[in-house]
N, C-alpha and C positions, 0 to 999 in steps of 0.2 A: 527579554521575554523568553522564558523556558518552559518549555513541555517537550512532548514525546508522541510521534506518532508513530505505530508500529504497524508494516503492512504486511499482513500473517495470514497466510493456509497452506495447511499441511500436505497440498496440493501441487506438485508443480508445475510449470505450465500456461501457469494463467494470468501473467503480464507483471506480476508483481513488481521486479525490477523496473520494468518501464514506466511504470506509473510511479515509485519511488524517485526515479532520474528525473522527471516530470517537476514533481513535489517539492524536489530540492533545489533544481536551477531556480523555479520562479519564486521560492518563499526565500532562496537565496539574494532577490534583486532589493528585499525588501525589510529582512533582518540578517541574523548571525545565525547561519545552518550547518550543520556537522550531521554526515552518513555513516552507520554502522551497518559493515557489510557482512552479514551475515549467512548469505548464501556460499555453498559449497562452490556453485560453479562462477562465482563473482563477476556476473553480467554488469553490476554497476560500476565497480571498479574500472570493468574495463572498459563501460561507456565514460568513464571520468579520463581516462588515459589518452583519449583520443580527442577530447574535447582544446579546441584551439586556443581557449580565452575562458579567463572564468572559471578556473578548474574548483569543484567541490573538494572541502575537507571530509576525505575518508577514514575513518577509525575502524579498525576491527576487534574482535573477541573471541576465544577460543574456551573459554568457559567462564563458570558462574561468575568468580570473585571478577576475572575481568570486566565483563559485563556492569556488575554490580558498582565497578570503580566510573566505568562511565557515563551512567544513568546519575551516582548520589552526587557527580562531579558537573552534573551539566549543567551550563549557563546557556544554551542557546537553543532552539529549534531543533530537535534530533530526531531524526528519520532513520527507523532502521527497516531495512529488507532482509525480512526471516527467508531463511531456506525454504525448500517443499518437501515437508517431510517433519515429524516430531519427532522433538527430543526434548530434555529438560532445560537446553540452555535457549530454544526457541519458544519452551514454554515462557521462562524469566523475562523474555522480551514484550512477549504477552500481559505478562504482570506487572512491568515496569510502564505500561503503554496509561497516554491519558485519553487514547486515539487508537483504535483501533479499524482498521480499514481490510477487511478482504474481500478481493474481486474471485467475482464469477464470470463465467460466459452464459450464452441463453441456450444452454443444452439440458436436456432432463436426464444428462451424466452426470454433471456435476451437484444434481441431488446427492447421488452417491457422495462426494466430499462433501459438502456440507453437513453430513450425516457422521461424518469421521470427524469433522470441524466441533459440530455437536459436542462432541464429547469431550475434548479438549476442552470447551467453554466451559462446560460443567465443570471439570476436575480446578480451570483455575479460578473459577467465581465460587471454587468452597473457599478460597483464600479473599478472592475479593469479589463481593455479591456485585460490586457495582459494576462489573465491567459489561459490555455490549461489541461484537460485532459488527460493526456497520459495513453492512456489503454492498461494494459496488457493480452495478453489470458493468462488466468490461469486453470489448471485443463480441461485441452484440452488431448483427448483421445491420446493415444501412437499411436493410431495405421490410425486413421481416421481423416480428417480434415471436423466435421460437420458443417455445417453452419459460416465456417469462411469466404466464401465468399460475405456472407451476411453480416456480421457483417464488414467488408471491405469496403463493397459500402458505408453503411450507415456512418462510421465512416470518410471517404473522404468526404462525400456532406456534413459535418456537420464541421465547424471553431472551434466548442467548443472542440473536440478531436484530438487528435494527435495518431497513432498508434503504438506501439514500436516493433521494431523487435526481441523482447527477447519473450519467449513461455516456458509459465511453464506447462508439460505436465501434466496428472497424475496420477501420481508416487505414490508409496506405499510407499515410504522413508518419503514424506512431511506428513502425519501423522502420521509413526511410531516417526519420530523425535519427533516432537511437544508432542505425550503423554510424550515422555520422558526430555522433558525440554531441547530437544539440536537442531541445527539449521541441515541442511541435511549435510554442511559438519564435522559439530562434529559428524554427525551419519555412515556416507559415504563418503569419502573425495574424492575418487575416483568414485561416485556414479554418475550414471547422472543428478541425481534432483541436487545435488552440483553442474555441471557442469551449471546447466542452472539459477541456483541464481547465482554462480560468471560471468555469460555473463551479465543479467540484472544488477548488482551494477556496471559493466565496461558501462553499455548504460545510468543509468543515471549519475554516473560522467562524461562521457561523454557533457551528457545534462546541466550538471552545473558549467562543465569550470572547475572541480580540480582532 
């Protein structure tokens, strides 16, 4: 089984890599997954460095052609974590996605990027109309739902995004894991940050038909 999920905004900040490290241990327990790390400050790598058992296959890219060698080359599950911030070779990751996934938080800041995000979706669905954003709230208060209303409106009036019904609150599990090299259900298996990453990998298998 090969595809490609790519979790992208131009934003940085906003858990990308965690939810990437996430994504990759548990669809690692179940097929063949390969991370392309593509962030400048390589948080995944070096949640992979630390990880006692189980270590992810990490690949990296430094521009197009490589990139391009390891998307036409994939056979397996690939996850890449785009940096925050654009450029042309996180745009490519964008284009090579069957999956794309960017999180937000519930602030009525990050209108602001998703408005910078905007635009990027535009320039790469001149290349492929098909593509969508599927945003996920991430790091959304336990207790309050601030400015998700907002983030709603805008996300409906706008074709570049799709909204997902999965909501990663935030949890003190999704950083204790992460210092420790383990995903929230190796840290918590009955925990509810587990409870709410195995809801999101059933929405987007869902979305990718396996």
């Amino acid at each position: 089984m090969n595809f490609i999920i790519t979790v992208a905004h131009q934003k940085g900040g906003v858990g990308k890599s965690t939810i990437a490290s996430n994504l990759a241990v548990e669809l690692s327990k179940i097929m063949s997954v390969q991370v392309v790390d593509l962030d400048m400050q390589k948080s995944i790598s070096y949640f992979n460095s630390i990880r006692s058992t189980n270590q992810l296959t990490i690949k990296y890219a430094s521009s197009f052609d490589e990139l391009k060698h390891l998307v036409n080359n994939n056979k397996h599950c690939l996850i890449i974590d785009v940096g925050g911030f654009d450029s042309d070779l996180n745009r490519a990751a964008i284009l090579a996605a069957d999956f794309i996934l960017t999180p937000v938080s519930d602030s009525t800041i990050e209108l602001v990027g998703l408005l910078s995000f905007k635009k990027i979706m535009e320039e790469v669905r001149k290349i492929r109309s098909d593509l969508t954003a599927n945003v996920l709230l991430n790091r959304v208060h336990v207790k309050t739902n601030t400015a998700l209303h907002e983030i709603n409106n805008f996300i409906n009036e706008n074709s570049e995004f799709s909204l997902m019904s999965s909501i990663l609150r935030d949890r003190v599990e999704f950083k204790k894991s992460f210092e420790l090299g383990k995903s929230v259900n190796e840290y918590s298996k009955s925990g509810k940050a587990a409870t709410e990453i195995n809801h999101l990998i059933q929405e987007i298998k869902k979305e990718l038909k396996w």
